[in-house]
N, C-alpha and C positions, 0 to 999 in steps of 0.2 A: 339237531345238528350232530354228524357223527364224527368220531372223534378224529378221523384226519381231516374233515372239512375245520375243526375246533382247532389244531394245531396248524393251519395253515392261516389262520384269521390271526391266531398270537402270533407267528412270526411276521406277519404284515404291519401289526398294529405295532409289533418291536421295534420297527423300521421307523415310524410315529413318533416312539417312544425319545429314540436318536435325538430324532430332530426337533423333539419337544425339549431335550436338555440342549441344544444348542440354543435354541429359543430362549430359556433359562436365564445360560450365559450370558447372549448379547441382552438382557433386561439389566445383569449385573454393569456391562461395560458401555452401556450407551450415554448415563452421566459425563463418563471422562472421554469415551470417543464414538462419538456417535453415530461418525461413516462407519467406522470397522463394524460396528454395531447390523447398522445397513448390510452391509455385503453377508454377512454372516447367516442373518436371518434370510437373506433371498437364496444362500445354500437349503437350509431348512426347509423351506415354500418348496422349492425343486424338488428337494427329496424328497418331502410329502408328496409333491403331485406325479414322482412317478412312482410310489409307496402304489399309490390310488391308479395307477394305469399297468401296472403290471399285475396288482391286481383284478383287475377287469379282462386282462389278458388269459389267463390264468383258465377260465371260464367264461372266455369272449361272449358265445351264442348266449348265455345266461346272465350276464353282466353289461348287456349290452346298452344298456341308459345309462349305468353306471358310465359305462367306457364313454359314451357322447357328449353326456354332461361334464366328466373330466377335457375332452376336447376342446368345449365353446368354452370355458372355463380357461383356458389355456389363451383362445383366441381370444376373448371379449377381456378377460384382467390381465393373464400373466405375459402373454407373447410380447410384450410393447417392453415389458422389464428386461428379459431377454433378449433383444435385438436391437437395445437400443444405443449400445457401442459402431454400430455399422452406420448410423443416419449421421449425414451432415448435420444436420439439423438439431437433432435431439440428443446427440451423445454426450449428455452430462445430465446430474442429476435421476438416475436410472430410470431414467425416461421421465421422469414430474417434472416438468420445467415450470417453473415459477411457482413451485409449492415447497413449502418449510420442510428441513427433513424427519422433524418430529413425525408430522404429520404421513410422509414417505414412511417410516419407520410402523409407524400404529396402521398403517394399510397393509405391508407386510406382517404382522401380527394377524387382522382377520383371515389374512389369504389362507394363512398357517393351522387357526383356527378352524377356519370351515373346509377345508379339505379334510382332515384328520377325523371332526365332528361328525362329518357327511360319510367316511369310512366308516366309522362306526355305526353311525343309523343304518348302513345298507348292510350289516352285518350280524347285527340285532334283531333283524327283523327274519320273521320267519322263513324259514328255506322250500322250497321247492321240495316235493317227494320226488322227486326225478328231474334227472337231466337233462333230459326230451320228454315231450307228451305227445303223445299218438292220438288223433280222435279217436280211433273205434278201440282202444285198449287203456291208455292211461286216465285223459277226463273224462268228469262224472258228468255223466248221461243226463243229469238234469239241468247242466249248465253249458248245456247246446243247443240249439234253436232246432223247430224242426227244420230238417234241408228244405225242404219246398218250398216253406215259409221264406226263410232266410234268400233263399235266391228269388222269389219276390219283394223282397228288400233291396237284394240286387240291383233287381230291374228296372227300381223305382229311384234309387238310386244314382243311377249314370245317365239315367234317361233327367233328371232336374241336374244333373253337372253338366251336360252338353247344353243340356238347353239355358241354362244362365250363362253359359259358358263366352258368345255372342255378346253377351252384355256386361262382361267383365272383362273383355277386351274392348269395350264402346269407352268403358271409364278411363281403361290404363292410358288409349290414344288420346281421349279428352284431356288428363293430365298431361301427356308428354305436350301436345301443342300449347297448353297453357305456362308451358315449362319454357318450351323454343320461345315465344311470343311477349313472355313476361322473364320471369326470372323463378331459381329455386325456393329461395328467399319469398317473395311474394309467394308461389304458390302455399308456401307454408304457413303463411300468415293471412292471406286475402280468398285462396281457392275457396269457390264454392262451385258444384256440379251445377251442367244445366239441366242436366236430365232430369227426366221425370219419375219419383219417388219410386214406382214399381219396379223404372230397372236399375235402379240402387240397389234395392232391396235384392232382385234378383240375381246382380254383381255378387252382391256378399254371402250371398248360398251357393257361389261353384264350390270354394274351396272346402265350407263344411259338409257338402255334399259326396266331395270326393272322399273326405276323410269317410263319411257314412258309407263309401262303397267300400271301404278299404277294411269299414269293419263287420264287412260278412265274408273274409275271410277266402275271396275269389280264388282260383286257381292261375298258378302262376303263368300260363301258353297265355291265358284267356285276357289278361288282366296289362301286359305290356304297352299294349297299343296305349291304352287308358293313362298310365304312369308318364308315358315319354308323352301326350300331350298337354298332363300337368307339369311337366320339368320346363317344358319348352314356355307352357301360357306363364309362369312364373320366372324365367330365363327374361322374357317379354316385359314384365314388371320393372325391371333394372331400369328401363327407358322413362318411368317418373324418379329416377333420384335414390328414391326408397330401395336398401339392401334387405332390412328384415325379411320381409316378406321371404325371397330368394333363398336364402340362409335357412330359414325357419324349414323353408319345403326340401331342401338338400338334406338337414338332419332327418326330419319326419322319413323321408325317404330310405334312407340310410337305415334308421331302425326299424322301418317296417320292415326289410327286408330282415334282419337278426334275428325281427320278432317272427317271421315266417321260418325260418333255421331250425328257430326254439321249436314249433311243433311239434316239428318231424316228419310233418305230410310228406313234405317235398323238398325237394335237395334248390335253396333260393341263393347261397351261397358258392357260387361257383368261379371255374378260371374265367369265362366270359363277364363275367359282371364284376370280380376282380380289374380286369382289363377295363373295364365301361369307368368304375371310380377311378381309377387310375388318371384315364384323361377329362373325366367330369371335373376334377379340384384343380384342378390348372386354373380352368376354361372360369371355373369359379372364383378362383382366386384374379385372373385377372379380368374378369366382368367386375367382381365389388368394388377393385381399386379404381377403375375405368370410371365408373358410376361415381363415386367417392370423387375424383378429380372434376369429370365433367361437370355436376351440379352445382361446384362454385364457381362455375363460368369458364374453368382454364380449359385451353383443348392437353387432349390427352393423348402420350405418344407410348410407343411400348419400347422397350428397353431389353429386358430381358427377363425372363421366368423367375430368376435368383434375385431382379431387382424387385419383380409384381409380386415376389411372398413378404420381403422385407416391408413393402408399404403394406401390404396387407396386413401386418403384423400392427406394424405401426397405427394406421390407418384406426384398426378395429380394437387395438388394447385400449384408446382414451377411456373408456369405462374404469379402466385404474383410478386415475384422475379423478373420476368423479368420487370412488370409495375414497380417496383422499382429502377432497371438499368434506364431506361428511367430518373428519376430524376434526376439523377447523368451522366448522360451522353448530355442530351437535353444541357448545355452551352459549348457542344464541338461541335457543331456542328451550322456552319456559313450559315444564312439563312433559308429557308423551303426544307428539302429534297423531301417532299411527301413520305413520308413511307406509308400514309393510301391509299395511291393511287396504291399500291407495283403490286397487282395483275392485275392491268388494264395496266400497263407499260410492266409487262411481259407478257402480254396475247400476247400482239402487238410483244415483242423482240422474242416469241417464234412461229412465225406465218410466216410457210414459204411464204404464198403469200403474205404479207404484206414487207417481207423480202426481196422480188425477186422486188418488187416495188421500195421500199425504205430503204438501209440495216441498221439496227441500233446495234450497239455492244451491243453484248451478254455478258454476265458474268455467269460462271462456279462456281458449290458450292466449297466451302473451297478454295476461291483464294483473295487475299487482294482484288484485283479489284473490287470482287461484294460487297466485304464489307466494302470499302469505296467509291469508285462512282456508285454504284447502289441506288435505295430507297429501300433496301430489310432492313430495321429494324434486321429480326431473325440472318441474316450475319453479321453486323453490332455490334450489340448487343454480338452475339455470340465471334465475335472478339476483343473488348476490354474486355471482362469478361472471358472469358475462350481461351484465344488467342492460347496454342499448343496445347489443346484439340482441337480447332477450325478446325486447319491444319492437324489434325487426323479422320477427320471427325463428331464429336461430333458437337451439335448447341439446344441454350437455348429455339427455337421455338420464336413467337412472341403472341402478345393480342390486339385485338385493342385498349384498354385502352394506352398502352403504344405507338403506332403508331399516333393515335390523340394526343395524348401530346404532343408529341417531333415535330408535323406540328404545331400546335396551343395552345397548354398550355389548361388550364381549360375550355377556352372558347370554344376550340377543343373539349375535351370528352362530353361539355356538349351537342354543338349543332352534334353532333352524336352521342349521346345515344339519342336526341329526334328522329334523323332520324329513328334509329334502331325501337323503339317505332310505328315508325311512319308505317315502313315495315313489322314490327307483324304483325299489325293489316291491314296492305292491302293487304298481302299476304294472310291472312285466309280468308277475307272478298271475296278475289278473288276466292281462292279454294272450298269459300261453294256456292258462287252465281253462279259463272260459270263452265259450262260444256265443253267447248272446246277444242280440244285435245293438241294443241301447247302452248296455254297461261298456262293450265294448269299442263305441263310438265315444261315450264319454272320454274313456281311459286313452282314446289317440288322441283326440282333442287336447287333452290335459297335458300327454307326455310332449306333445309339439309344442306347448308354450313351454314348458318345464325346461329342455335341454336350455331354453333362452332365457334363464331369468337373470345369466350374470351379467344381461346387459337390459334387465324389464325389471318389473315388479314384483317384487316376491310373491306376492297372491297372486297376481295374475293366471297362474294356471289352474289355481282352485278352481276359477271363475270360465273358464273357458269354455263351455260347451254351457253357458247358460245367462248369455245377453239373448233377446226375444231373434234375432235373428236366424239362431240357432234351434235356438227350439221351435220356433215354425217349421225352419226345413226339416224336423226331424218329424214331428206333426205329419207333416205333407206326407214324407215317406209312409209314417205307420197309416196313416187313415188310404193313403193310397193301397198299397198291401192287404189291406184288409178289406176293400174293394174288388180288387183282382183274386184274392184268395177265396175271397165267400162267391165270387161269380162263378173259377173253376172248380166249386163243390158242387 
């Protein structure tokens, strides 16, 4: 690290430091008044998260997971605290309606915590020898593919994204009709596909497919057509209810593009695609509210652009809430469950060879079973707080704010928001340094669940490029390639 990159990290962290002593403060005066207490520490929260965004600014192209994950962060916990003076609805209680303000209070506490944490892991972790990398000058030559190879990865590629591609729009229209015909509810709780298991299978290799074309690192002319048909078949998604999905491929999107900046090949970052996000986050913001309103039955009218961010704000902070549950509920629960550990438990309970080995009980959504002896937190959570919503198929989702706390308390969120911190920055460091086709599919994989975990599962993105779905298509690709590669020798 050189020493004005060193003294620009202490001045940031000073910034921390601030709002760690206000933090302090409101611990001393929350006994005797414990709103003032509130108000105080959500200064604190602020000034940490724009500590963390003006840092990311600072060295956008290079900071650029940092800068996204501070975003969804913003939209999935904090946005709903912030705007919750404007709702009819909500404005009391800073946005937690019907939660104790202890509990309000220790949720502003993690927020504080893991943003400052998360600064510092992504600060501590090793720097970049350079600002840009050039392929043919800055990375090392052994951690790029050969081109020929690699563009038969390509090929192999976009040719299994198109072609699932037919059958992961057969799913999305099967879901919306069963959506129109029944309800959201039900689909959530009773859907099952009729289709036939191959083109399930072949549904759920578009998208890891595309990510696999994205990591050989295409040419930016060549590659648009491709992009703007995954924005759109995902645009298309919103028509079952479900926003993650949408969201997830708008970040992914967004940082591919940073992560293309980072190289240097090619200038990806321009006034034209300026202009494009510009009117993409409208369109975006008022598809998820739209989507949000229509799947619980109500029809949905537009208003105005200032009223669809407001609900959007609203709408997608209830993840607060749930890191607030987690306070109130962490001394019911005897021992360490492992909640942040949720998706590495089920990777395994959902894994028929693992399963044909060694069988381990399964738990089925909306059944007590998974929601009290599984580690599934979002079950869990979902059933002491909304218990006959629960058995109707409704569920409050999970954060990993709120899964770290109830395994480890403070000490939890902090030493995993350094991790998080810590996977920004070697994930990008991975993506601009190396060329390789496999490490580099993994590392999109990973970075596309990660910007989402303030409203998933903490491990979740550990796990993300390695349920069997995944590793067949990657399978297909490599054995394909090496088909077509040993023919044209």
């Amino acid at each position: 690290m050189t020493s004005a990159r060193f003294k620009e990290n202490i001045g940031f962290l000073a910034l921390d430091i601030i709002a760690g002593g206000l933090v302090i403060w409101t611990y001393v005066i929350q006994k005797d008044d414990l709103e003032q207490a509130i108000n105080l520490i959500r200064i604190a929260v602020y000034l940490s998260w724009f500590t963390n965004i003006f840092y990311a600014l600072k060295d956008v192209v290079q900071r650029f997971a940092f800068m996204l994950f501070n975003v969804a962060f913003f939209i999935l916990l904090l946005g709903r605290t912030a705007f919750f003076m404007f709702s009819d609805r909500l404005n009391y209680n800073w946005g937690f309606e019907n939660i104790y303000m202890d509990s309000v209070y220790a949720t502003f506490v993690m927020m504080y915590i893991s943003l400052t944490a998360m600064l510092l892991g992504f600060m501590i972790t090793k720097e970049n020898k350079s600002q840009t990398f050039s392929l043919s000058k800055n990375v090392n030559k052994s951690n790029v593919a050969n081109p020929e190879k690699l563009n038969e990865y390509r090929k192999i590629a976009i040719w299994i994204y198109y072609l699932a591609m037919p059958f992961a729009y057969a799913i999305i229209f099967e879901k919306y009709t069963y959506i129109s015909t029944h309800s959201y509810v039900n689909y959530y709780l009773e859907y099952k596909t009729n289709m036939p298991v191959f083109i399930v299978a072949l549904s759920n290799m578009c998208t890891i497919a595309f990510c696999a074309y994205l990591a050989t690192y295409p040419e930016k002319t060549k590659c648009k057509l491709h992009i703007m048909s995954f924005a759109i078949m995902t645009g298309v998604s919103l028509l079952t209810g479900g926003r993650a999905d949408f969201v997830k491929a708008f970040l992914l999107l967004l940082a591919y593009f940073f992560l293309r900046e980072a190289t240097g090949e090619e200038k990806w970052i321009d006034k034209k695609m300026v202009i494009t996000m510009s009117i993409a986050v409208p369109l975006l913001v008022v598809g998820t509210v739209a989507t949000a309103t229509i799947r619980l039955g109500e029809a949905y009218s537009f208003e105005s652009i200032g009223d669809s961010f407001l609900s959007f704000f609203l709408s997608n902070g209830v993840s607060a809430k749930v890191v607030a549950f987690s306070v109130e509920l962490k001394e019911t629960v005897t021992g360490v469950k492992f909640y942040s550990l949720y998706s590495i438990t089920d990777l395994f309970r959902n894994n028929k060879l693992i399963q044909f080995i060694h069988p381990f009980q399964i738990y089925y959504s909306g059944t007590v079973e998974k929601a009290l002896q599984s580690n599934s937190y979002a079950s869990f959570v979902s059933f002491s707080k909304i218990y006959d919503a629960y058995f109707r198929g409704n569920g409050l989702g999970t954060s990993y704010l709120a899964e770290l706390y109830m395994d480890f308390g403070y000490i939890g969120v902090a030493l995993g928001s350094i991790l998080i911190g810590f996977s920004l920055k070697s994930i990008t460091r991975a993506l601009v340094k190396e060329k390789r086709f496999v490490p580099s599919w993994i590392y999109i994989m990973m970075l596309r669940q990660l910007i989402y975990i303030p409203r998933d599962c903490f491990s979740s993105y550990i796990v993300a490029a390695f349920n069997v779905t995944s590793i067949l298509t990657i399978l297909i690709i490599l054995l394909g390639t090496k088909v077509l590669y040993r023919h044209k020798k």
